[in-house]
C-alpha positions as CSV (number, residue, x, y, z in Angstrom):
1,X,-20.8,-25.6,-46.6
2,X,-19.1,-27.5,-44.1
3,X,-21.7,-29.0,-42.5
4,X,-23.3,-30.2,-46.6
5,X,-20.6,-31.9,-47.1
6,X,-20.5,-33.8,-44.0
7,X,-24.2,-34.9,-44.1
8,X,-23.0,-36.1,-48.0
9,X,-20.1,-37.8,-46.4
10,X,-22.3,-39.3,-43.8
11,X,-25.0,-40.4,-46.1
12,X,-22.3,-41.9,-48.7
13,X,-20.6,-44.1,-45.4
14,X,-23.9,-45.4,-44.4
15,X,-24.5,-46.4,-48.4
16,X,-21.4,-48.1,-48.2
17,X,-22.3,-49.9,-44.3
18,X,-25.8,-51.2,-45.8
19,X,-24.4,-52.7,-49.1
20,X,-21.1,-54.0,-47.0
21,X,-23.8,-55.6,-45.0
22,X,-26.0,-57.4,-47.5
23,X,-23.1,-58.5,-49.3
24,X,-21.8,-60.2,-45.4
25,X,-25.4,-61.6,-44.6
26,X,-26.0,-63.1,-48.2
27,X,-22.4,-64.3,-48.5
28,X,-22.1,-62.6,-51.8
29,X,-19.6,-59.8,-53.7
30,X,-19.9,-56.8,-55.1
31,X,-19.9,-58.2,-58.6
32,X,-22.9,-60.4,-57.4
33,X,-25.0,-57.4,-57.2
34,X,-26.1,-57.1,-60.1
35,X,-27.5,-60.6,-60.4
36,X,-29.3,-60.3,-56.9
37,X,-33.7,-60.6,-57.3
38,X,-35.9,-57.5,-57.2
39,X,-36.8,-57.9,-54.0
40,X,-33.5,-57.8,-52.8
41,X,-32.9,-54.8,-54.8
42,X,-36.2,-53.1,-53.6
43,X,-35.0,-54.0,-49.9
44,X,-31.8,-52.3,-50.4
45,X,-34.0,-49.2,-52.3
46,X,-35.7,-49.2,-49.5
47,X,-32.7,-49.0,-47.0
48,X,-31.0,-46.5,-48.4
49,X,-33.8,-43.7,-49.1
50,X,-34.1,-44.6,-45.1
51,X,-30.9,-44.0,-44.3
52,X,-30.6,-40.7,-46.6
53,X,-33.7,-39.3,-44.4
54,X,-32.2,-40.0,-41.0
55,X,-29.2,-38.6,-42.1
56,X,-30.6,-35.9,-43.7
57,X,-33.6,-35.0,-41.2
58,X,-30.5,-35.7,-38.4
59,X,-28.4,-32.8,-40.3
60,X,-31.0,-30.4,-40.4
61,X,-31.9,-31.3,-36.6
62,X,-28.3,-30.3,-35.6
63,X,-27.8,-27.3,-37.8
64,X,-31.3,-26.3,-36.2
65,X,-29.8,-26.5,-33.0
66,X,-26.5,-24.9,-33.5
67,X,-28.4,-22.0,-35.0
68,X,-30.6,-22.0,-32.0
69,X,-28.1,-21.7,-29.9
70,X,-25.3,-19.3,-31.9
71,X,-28.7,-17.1,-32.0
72,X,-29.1,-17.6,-28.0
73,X,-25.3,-16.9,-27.4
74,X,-25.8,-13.7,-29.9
75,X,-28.5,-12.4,-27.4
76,X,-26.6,-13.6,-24.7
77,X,-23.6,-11.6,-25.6
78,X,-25.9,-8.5,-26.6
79,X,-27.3,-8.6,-23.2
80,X,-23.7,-8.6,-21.6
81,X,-22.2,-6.0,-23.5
82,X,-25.9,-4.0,-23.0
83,X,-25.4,-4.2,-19.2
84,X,-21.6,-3.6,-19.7
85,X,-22.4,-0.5,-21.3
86,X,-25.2,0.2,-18.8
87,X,-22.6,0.0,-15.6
88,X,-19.7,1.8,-17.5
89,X,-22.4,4.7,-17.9
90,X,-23.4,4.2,-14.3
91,X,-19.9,4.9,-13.3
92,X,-18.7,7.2,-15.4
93,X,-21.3,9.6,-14.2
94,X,-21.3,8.6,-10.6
95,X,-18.6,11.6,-10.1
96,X,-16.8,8.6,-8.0
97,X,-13.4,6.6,-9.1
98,X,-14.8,3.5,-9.5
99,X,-13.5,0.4,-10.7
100,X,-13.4,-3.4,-11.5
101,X,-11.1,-5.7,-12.2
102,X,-11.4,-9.0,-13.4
103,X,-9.7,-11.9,-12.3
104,X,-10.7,-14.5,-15.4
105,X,-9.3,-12.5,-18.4
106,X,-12.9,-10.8,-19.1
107,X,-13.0,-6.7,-19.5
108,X,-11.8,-4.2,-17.0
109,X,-13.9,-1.4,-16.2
110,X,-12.6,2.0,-14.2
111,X,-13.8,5.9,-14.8
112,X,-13.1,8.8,-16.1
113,X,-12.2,10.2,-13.0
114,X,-9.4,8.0,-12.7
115,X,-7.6,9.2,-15.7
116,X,-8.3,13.0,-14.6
117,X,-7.3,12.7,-11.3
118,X,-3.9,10.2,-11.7
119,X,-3.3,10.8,-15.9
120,X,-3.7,6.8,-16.7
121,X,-6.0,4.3,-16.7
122,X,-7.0,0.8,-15.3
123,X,-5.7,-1.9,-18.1
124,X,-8.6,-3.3,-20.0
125,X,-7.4,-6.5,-20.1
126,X,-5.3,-8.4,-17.4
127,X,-4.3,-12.0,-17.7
128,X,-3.5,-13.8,-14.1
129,X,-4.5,-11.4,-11.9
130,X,-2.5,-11.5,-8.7
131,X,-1.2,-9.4,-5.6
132,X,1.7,-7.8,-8.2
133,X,0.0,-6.9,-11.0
134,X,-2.9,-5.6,-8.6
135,X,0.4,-3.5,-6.6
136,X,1.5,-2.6,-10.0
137,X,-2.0,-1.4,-11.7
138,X,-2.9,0.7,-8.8
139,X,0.9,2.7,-8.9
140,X,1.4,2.4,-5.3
141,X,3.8,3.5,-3.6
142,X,7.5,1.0,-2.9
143,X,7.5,2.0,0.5
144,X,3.5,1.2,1.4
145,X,4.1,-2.4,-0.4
146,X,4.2,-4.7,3.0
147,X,0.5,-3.4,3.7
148,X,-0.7,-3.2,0.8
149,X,0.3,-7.2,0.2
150,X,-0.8,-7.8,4.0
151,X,-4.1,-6.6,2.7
152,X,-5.1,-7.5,-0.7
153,X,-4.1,-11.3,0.3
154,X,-6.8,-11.2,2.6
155,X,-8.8,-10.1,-0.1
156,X,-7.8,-12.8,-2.3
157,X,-7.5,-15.5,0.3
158,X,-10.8,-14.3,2.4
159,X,-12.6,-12.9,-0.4
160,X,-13.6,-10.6,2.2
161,X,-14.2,-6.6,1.8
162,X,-11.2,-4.5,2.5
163,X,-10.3,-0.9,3.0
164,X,-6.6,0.7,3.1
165,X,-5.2,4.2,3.0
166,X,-2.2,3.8,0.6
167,X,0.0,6.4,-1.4
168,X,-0.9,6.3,-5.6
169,X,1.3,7.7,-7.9
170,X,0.5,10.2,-10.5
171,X,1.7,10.7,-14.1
172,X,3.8,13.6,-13.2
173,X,5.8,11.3,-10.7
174,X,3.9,12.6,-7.5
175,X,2.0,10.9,-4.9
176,X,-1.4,11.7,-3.3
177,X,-3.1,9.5,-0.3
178,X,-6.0,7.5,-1.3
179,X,-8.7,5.3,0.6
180,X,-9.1,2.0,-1.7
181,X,-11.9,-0.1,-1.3
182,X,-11.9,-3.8,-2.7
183,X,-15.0,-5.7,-2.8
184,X,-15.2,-9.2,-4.5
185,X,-17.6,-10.3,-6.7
186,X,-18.7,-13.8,-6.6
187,X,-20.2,-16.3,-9.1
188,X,-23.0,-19.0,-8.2
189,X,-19.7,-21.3,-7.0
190,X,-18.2,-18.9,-4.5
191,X,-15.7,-18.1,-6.7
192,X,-14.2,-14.7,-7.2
193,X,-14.1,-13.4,-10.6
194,X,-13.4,-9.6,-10.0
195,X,-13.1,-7.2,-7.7
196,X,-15.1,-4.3,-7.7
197,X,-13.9,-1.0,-5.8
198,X,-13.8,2.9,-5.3
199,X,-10.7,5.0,-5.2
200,X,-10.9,8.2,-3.2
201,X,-8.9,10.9,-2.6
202,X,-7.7,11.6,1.1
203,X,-4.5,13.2,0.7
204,X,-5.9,16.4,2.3
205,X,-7.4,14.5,5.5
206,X,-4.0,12.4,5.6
207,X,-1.6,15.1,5.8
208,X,-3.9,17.5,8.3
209,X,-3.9,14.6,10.2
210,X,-0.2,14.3,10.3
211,X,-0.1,18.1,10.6
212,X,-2.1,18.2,13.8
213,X,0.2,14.7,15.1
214,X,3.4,16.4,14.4
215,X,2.0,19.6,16.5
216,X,0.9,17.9,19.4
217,X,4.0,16.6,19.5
218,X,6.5,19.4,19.0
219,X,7.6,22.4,20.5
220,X,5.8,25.6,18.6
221,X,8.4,27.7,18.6
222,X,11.7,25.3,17.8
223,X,10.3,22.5,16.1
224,X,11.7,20.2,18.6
225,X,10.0,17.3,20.9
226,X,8.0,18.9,23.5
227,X,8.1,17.7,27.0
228,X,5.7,14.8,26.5
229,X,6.6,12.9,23.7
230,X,10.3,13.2,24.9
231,X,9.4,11.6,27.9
232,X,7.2,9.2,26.1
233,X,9.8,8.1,23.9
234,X,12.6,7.6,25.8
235,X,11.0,5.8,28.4
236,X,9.6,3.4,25.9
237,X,13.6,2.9,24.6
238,X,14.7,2.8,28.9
239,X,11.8,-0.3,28.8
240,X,12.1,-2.1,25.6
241,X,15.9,-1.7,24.9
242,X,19.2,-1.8,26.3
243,X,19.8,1.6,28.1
244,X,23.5,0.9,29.3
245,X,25.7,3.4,28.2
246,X,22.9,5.8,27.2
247,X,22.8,9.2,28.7
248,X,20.2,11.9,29.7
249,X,21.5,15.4,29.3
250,X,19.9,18.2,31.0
251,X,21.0,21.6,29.4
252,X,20.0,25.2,31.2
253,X,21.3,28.8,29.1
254,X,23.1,30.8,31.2
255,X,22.0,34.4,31.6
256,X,19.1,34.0,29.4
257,X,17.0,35.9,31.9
258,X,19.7,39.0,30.7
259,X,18.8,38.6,27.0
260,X,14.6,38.7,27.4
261,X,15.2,41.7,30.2
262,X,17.7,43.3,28.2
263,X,17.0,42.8,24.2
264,X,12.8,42.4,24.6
265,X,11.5,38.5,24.3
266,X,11.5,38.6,20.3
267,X,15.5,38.6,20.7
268,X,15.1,35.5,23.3
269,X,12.9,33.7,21.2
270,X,15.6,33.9,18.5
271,X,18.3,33.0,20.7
272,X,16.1,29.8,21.7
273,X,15.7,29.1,18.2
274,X,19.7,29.5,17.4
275,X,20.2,27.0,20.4
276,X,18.0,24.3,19.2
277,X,19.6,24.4,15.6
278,X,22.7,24.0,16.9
279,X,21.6,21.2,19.1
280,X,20.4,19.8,16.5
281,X,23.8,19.3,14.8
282,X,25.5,18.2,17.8
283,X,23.3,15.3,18.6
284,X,22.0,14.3,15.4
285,X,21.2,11.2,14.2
286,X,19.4,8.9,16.6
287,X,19.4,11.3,20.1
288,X,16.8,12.8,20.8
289,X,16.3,16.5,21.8
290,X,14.1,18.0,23.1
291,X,12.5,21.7,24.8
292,X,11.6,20.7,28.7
293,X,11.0,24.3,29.0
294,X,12.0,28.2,28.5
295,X,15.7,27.6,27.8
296,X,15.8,24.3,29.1
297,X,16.6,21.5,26.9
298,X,16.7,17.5,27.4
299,X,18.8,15.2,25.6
300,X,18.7,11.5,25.1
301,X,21.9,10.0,23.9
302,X,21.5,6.4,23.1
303,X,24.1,3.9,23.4
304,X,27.4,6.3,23.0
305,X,30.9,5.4,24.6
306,X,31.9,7.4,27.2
307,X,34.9,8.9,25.4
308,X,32.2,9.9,22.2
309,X,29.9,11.1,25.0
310,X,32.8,13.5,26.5
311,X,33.5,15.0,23.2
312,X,29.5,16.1,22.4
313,X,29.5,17.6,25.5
314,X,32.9,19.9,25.2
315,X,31.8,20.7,21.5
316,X,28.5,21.8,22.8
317,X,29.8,23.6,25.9
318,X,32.0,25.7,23.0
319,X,28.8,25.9,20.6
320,X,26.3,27.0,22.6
321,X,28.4,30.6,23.6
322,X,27.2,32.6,22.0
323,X,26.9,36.8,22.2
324,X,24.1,39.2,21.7
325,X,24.0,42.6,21.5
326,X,21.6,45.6,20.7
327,X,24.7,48.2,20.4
328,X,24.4,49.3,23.5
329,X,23.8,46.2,26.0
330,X,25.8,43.2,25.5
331,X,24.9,39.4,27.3
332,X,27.2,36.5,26.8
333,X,25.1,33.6,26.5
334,X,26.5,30.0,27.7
335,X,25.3,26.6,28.9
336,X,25.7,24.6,31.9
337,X,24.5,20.9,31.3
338,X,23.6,18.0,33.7
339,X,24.9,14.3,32.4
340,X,23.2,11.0,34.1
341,X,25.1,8.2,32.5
342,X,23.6,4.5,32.4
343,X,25.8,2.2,34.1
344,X,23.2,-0.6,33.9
345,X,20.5,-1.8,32.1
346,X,16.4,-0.8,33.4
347,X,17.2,2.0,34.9
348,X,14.0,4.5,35.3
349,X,13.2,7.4,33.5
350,X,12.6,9.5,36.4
351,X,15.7,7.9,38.2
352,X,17.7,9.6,35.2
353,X,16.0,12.8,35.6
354,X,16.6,13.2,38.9
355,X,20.6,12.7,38.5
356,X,21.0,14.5,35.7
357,X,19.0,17.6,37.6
358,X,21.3,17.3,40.1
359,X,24.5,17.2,37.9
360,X,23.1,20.5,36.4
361,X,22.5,22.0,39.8
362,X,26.1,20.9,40.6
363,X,27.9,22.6,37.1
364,X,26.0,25.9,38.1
365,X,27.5,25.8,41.3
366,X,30.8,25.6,39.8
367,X,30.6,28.3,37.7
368,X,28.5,27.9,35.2
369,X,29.5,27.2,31.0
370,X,30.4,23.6,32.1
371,X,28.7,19.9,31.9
372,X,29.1,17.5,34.9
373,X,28.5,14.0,34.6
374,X,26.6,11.4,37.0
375,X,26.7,7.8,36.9
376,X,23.8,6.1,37.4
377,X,23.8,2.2,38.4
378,X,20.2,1.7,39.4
């Protein structure tokens, strides 16, 4: 109806331009008209019929065309939402959680699996897609948020494929491990209008992983540092930090050898287990404790006063007596404990090994149940 009414308007407009026209070129007025000779009035016949088939044949032209195309966009759309439907089928039954997102306010696609394995789903529609809302979409978690930003700018920056291991939240508040892959989707201009992905779940692999890690670097039977990693870490702290007014403790049970011959190795095992727990809560915090050994320990103590130092060792002088008894036989367990205190500043692990094995040589010669300090300057 629209478009009748503006052809009539149209044709009505040109009337109006043809008459305004004769009327200029023949320097008469409208009243004039009347009087004008039959060829004139043919002429002007003749001019407008002209002008109502241009405008006419124009109108139907245009409404040809616009019908032309709304019936090419129709199939266009068709086709679209045909090979929307097409790729959601594809990936709902791909057994994979696979997603896209799009970056220019068109449809979100993600599967089934998503919802089953997390209990929600990718938005359908998100407006102004950026590094937040991509953070916020995915539920991942606060304390994985520097990588994740490290990485997905790439993605949007680069446009590049990218792969990260990042912790996803579930509905019930928990969090799994998950591998997410982002690949961008480009259009005929280089531009990125979505990003296309898979989501899978690694939180098994992760945390085996971090099983095995924390057991190559423990001690099986106390939980503590083994050996290795002690000596690992504290040399990389003696290299990359200030070390003055640190201290390495060596710490050797006396009479042990009495409780395993006495009370059977299950009883010494329990008594090296009571010692590191109460290690433990004398040097907690930042030290760092370790089992060098049978019922040697080694303590690093980092940056202490001397007078804070002096008291953890008398506290864990008393502490670590301790009695056992089967009823019959009776061992009183103590500790004798080697200090070598950092005077100065890039001073060598071994260096501080070496002192504080000789201060714990030195306290057993004294009698035992007693710590002895070393100062070490270089």
């Amino acid at each position: 109806m629209k478009n009748i009414i503006g052809a009539i308007t149209c044709t009505l407009i040109s009337y109006a331009i043809a008459i305004c026209g004769y009327m200029f070129t023949h320097g008469c007025s409208l009243g004039d008209l009347a009087e004008i000779s039959v060829e004139d009035k043919r002429f002007l016949l003749v001019l407008l019929v002209a002008q109502t088939i241009i405008v006419w044949t124009y109108f139907f032209y245009i409404l040809t065309i616009r019908k032309r195309n709304a019936n090419r966009l129709k199939t266009e759309e068709n086709r679209q939402l045909l090979l929307q439907r097409r790729y959601q089928i594809v990936i709902d039954n791909s057994g994979e959680m696979m997603y896209e997102i799009s970056l220019n306010n068109d449809a979100c696609i993600s599967t089934d699996k998503i919802r089953e394995k997390f209990g929600w789903d990718i938005p359908k529609q998100v407006d102004n897609l950026d590094v937040r809302k991509l953070f916020q979409i995915l539920h991942v978690h606060p304390e994985d948020e520097a990588l994740f930003y490290n990485s997905t700018s790439g993605l949007i920056t680069n446009k590049m494929t990218k792969e990260i291991t990042v912790r996803m939240q579930r509905a019930d508040g928990t969090y799994i491990w998950c591998n997410i892959i982002y690949i961008p989707l480009l259009d005929g201009d280089n531009n990125m209008v979505s990003i296309v992905g898979k989501i899978e779940d690694v939180d098994s692999e992760v945390k085996e992983k971090e099983r095995l890690e924390h057991q190559s670097r423990t001690d099986g039977l106390t939980g503590l540092m083994n050996k290795q990693t002690f000596e690992e870490e504290a040399m990389k702290f003696l290299m990359t930090s200030i070390s003055t007014g640190s201290a390495l403790l060596f710490i050797d049970m006396d009479y042990f050898k009495d409780v395993n011959d006495k009370f059977g190795h299950t009883m010494g095992d329990r008594a090296i287990r009571d010692i590191a727990l109460k290690l433990q809560v004398i040097f907690a915090n930042c030290d760092m404790v370790s089992r060098f050994g049978g019922d040697e320990f080694l303590i690093f103590v980092k940056n202490i006063p001397r007078d804070t130092l002096l008291d953890k060792l008398a506290w864990a002088v008393e502490k670590l007596k301790e009695t056992y008894s089967n009823g019959v036989d009776t061992v009183n367990l103590s500790a004798s404990i080697g200090v070598a205190y950092c005077m100065a500043d890039k001073i060598a692990y071994n260096t501080l090994l070496e002192a504080a094995d000789n201060s714990l040589y030195a306290a057993k010669e004294l009698g035992r149940s007693r710590y002895i300090i070393r100062d070490v300057y270089s």
